[in-house]
N, C-alpha and C positions, 0 to 999 in steps of 0.2 A: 777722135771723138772725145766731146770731155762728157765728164759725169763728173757730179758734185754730191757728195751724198747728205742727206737731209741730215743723218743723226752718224754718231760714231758706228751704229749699230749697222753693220754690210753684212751680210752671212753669205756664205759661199751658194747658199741656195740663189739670194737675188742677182749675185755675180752672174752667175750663171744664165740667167732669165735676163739680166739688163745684157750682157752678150749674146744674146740671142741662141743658145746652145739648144736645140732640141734633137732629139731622136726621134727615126721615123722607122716605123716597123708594122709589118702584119696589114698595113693598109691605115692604121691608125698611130695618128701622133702621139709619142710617148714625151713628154715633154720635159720641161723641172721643177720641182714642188706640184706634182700631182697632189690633191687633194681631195678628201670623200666628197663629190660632189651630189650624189644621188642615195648614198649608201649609208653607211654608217658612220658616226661621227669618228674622228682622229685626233681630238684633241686640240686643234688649231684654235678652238673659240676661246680656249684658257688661256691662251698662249697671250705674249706682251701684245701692246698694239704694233702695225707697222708703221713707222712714221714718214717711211715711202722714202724711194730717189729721185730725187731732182736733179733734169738733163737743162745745160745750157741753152739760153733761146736759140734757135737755129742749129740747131747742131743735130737734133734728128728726124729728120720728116717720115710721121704718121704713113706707113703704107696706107695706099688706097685701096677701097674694096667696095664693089656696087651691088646689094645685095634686096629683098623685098621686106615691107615693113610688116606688121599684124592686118591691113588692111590692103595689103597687095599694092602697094605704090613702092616705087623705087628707093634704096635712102644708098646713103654715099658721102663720105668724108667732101670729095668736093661739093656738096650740095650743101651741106652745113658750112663751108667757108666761111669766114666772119663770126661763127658762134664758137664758144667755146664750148669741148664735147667732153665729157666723159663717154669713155670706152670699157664698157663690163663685158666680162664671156659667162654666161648665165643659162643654167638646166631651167627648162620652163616647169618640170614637173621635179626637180630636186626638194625635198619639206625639209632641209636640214642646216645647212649652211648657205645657200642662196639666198632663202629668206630675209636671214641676217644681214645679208650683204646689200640687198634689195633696199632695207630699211634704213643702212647707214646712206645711201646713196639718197632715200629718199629725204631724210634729215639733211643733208647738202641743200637738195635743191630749195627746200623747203626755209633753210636759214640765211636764203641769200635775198637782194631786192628781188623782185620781179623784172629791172630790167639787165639785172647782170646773172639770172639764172642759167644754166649750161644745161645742154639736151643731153641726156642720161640715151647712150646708145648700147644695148645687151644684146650681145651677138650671141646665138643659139648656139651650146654644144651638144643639143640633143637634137637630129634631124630626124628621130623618128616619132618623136612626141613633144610638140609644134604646131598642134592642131588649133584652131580660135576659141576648141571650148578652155584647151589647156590655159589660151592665154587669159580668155578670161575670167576665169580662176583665178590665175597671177592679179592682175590687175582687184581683182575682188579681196582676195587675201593678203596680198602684200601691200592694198592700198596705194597704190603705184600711183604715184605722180604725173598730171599730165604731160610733162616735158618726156617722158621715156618713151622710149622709142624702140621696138624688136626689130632685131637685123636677123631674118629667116634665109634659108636658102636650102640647096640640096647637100647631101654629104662632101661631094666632091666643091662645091663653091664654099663652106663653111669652112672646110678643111682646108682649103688655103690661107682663109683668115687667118685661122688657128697659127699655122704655122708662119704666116706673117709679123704675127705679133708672141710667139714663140710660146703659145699656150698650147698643155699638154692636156692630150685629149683622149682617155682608157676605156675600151667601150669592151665588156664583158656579156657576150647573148649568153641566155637560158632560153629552156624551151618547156615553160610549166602549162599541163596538160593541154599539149597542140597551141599554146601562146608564145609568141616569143618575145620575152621580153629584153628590152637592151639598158643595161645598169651603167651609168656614165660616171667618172671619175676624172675631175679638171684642175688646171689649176686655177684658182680664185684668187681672178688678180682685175685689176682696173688703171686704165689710162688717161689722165688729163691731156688732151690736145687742144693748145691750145686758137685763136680763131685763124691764126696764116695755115694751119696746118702740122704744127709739129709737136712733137710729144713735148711734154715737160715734167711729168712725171709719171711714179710707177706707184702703187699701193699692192701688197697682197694682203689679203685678208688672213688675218681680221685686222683691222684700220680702224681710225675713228671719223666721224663724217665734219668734225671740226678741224683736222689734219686736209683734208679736201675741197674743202673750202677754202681753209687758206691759198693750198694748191690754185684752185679757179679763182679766186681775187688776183694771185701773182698772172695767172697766165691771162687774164683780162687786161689788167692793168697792163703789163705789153706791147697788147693790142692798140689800148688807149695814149702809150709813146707813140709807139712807131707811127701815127696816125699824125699826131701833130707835129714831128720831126719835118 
């Protein structure tokens, strides 16, 4: 496998996540660089930008995953073939750090032409709050860009995701007065794939959405060789 890394900057965390390392326990994936994803903040939003890693063309193909959208149609890495994706793992109901993350994604799509824009796909780590009013909330508040697309599913279909793409996934139930509420803690990270199917990079947040772009220009452009090759 080669990996190239974007910047000098590798921290043993991203080693860790670009090797795919996760731990699976208690029925829930415990992964690398968990982060507050539902809860309270950690500090991450102060922290330097990540200016992400970048994997060789061809050298790691995107697991697939066939999973339902916001409106109940199917979505799937092979169905998106030929576009270029970004790959988010996103609390639908997280008001803390997803938001953030939402909006750098949405500034991506938002600074690119309209014919080289990438579909923004945010894979649910919350399957118990999921629901249409939740999403559209999201879409209302984060002002979500048309190209975004939710990847919904049950625990056990998410949860493969998850650990396909080696996102750590902390789910803590309380039960306040007969409610049970379920507190998600994730890692916040995102994947450029690009249109053959293969990763080309990695971001964990916090990122900047002109680091991502560049990302989706390089893995378009690619697309745009190999075509006249």
């Amino acid at each position: 496998m080669s990996v190239t890394p974007a910047s000098s900057r590798l921290s043993w965390l991203k080693v860790a996540l670009v090797t795919g390392a996760v731990l699976i326990g208690a029925g829930v994936g415990i992964g690398i660089g968990i982060s507050q994803g539902s809860g309270g903040t950690d500090g991450r939003s102060a922290a330097q930008p990540d200016p992400g890693v970048t994997f060789a063309p061809g050298a790691r193909r995107a697991p697939e995953f066939s999973l339902q959208d916001e409106a109940g149609q199917p979505i799937s890495l092979a169905a998106l073939r030929g576009r270029t994706v970004v790959l988010a793992f996103i609390d639908p109901v997280c008001r803390n750090l997803c938001p953030l993350e939402a909006k750098a994604l949405n500034d991506t799509v938002a600074t690119l032409p309209a014919a080289s824009r990438p579909v923004v796909v945010a894979v649910s780590v919350n399957p118990w709050n999921q629901t249409k009013a939740d999403l559209r909330l999201d879409r209302q508040k984060w002002d979500l860009v048309p190209g975004w697309r939710w990847a919904l599913g049950t625990y056990a279909e998410l949860a493969s995701v998850w650990r396909e793409y080696s996102i750590g996934v902390q789910v803590r139930t309380k039960t306040l007065g007969g409610v049970t509420v379920h507190q998600v803690d994730h890692t916040e990270a995102a994947y450029v794939i690009d249109p053959t199917g293969y990763e080309r990079n990695l971001f964990l947040y916090p990122y900047r959405s002109r680091d991502v772009v560049s990302a989706v220009r390089t893995a378009s452009a690619g697309r745009s060789a190999s075509s006249q090759s």
